[in-house]
Structures are given as structure tokens and as C-alpha cells.
N, C-alpha and C positions, 0 to 999 in steps of 0.2 A: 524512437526505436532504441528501445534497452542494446547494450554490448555488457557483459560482465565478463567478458574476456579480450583480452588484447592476441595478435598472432604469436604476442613472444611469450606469452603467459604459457609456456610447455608444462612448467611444472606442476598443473593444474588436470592435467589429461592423462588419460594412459598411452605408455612409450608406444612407439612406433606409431603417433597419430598425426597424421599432417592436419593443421589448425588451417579453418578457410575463415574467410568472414561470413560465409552465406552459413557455416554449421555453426562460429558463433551465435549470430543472430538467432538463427533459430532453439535454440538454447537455452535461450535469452528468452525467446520468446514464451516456450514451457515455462520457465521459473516465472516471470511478470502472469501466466495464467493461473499456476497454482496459489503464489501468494495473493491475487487478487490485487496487484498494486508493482508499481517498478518501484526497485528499488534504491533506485541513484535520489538523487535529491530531485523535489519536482512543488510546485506549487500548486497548493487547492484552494478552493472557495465554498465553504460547507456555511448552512442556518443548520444553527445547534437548540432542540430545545432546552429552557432552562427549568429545574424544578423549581419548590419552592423555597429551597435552599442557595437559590443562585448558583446551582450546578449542575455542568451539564458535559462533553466530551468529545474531542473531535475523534474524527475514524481513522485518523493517519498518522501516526508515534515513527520515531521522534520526532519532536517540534523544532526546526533548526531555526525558525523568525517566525514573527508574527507582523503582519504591513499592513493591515486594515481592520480594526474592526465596528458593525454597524448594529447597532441594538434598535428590538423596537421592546418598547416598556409595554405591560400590561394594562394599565388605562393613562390617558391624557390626562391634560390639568383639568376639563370638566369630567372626567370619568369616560366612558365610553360612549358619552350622550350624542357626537357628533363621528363616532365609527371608533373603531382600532386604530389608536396612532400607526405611524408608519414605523421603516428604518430609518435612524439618525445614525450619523460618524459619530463615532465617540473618539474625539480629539485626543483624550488623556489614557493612552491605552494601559498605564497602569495603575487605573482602579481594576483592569481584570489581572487575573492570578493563574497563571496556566502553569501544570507541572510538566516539562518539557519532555521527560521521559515514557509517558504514559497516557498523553493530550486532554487530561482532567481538567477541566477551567471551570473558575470560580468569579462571578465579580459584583461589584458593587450594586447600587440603587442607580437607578437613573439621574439626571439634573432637578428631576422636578420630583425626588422622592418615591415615587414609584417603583416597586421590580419590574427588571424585565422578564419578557413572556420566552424572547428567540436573539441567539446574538447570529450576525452573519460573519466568519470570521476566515481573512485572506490569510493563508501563512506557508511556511516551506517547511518539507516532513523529507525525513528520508537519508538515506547515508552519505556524505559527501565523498569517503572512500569505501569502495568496493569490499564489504568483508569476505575473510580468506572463506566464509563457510559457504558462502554464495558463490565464490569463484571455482570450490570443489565440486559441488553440485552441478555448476556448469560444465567442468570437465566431463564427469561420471555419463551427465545427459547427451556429452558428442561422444562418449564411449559406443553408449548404445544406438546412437545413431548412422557410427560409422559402422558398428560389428554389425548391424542387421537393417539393409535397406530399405527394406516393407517391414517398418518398423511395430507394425501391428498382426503380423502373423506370429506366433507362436510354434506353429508346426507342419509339416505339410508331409503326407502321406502318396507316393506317387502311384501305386500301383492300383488304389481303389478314389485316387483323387479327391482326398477330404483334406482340407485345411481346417488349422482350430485356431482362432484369435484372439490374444491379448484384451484385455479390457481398454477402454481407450486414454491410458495414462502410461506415459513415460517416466512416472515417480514411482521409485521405489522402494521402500519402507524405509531405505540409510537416506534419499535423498531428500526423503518430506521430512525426518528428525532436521538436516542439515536444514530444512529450510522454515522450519516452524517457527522460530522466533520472529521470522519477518513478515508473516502470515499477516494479511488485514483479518482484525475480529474488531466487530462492532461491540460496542457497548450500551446498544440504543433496545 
């Protein structure tokens, strides 16, 4: 469960807002649906295919470590005569080449000569401190949580009782710019 706000983080909110942790949270939780990913630090386990360039791309930037990775090579030492090799550990994790900023990875032949077909690769992605744009966005998000309860009505008409509602997003156009760099986009 994402927080990107602390109670004492005020100066991320607009004045006059009492900070809960139940408006954190939820806050929290809009931003983790919009970028499609949290974004505190967190670990994944992705099979990336490789072209035939030996390149291929994880879905999660920045790359803060890499703690496993398992390739399977595109034929055996008899070829493919007795199936698709499997996944092996590749012991030496740097014959691969990952650009850490942007999750591009590059890597060697396999031991027996071969490229590989798919690497399987464990690593940690994500921000260790909370950036301030994420933490503004949070604010902005318990603005309008706190100024309007039924956070999806728009308007309400009481003499002929029509209500008009919101689309179903709490982002809005300052808070997706705010949050766009940390958007998951595939590269697949």
C-alpha cells in the first residue's frame, strides 16, 4: 500500500486541509492507478523477449539492482532436436548490459554459443525518495477530495433533480503533466 505523503508533509496540500492517513492513502492510491505502477521502490520478475540483436527491455525504469537473471538460449547443443532448452541462471550477470535509466538490456551469447531467445530477469525499479512532483500531485488529489465528497458529481440541479457527472478520473490535466514521467509505457 503506496503513502506518498507523510501527516507532516503540509506543504504539499492546500492550507486549511487536515492530512488523514485514510485521504493519504487513497491519494496514493489514484496516483499507483494512473501511472500504472507504485512508485516507491518495489521489485519485479519480468521474461523479456530478446531480438536478434540481443535486445530487449524491461517495463519498469529506473533500474535500482538487478538480483537474478535466467536466460533460455534459442537452440541446445544438439539444436532443437530434443525440444527448447529451458531457463538457466546466468551466474555472470555481467555479460548483460542494462541502461539503468530507461531498462534497455543487452547481453551476451549464451555458454554454449547460442543467442538467447527470452532472459527472465529479477530486479528493483522505482524511486527510493518520494519525488517532490509526486508528492504535489498528492496534495492537489486530497484537495479535491476534501472540497467535494461525491467526488464524481459535477453538478446537481435541485429543483428539477438532474445531476451531471464527472468522467471517472480524478486527474486533471496539471496532475497527469505532474505525473507523466513516471507513467509505466511499455516498450513491447
Amino acid at each position: 500500500m503506496s503513502q506518498y505523503l507523510d501527516i507532516m508533509d503540509t506543504d504539499f496540500v492546500p492550507s486549511g486541509i487536515k492530512l488523514t492517513e485514510g485521504l493519504i492513502i487513497r491519494a496514493s492510491a489514484i496516483i499507483d492507478g494512473r501511472c500504472k505502477r507504485e512508485i516507491g521502490v518495489k521489485s519485479y520478475t519480468e521474461r523479456i523477449p530478446l531480438t536478434d540483436q540481443q535486445r530487449g527491455h524491461l517495463s519498469y525504469y529506473p533500474v535500482l539492482e538487478v538480483t537474478e537473471v535466467k536466460g533460455r538460449a534459442k537452440e541446445g547443443l544438439m539444436g532443437n532436436f530434443f525440444g527448447s532448452p529451458g531457463f538457466e541462471v546466468i551466474s555472470d550477470i555481467s555479460v548483460i548490459d542494462i541502461d539503468k535509466e530507461i531498462g534497455t538490456v543487452w547481453c551476451g551469447s549464451s555458454p554454449f554459443g547460442s543467442a538467447y531467445a527470452e532472459l527472465e530477469v529479477t530486479y528493483t525499479s522505482g524511486w527510493e525518495t518520494i519525488p517532490d512532483k509526486v508528492k504535489v500531485a498528492c496534495g492537489l488529489i486530497i484537495g479535491q477530495l476534501v472540497g467535494n465528497p461525491n467526488t464524481n458529481v459535477k453538478s446537481k440541479k435541485d429543483f428539477d433533480y438532474s445531476i451531471e457527472y464527472f468522467g471517472n478520473s480524478m486527474i486533471t490535466p496539471e496532475i497527469a503533466d505532474l505525473l507523466s514521467e513516471f507513467e509505466h509505457r511499455s516498450f513491447r
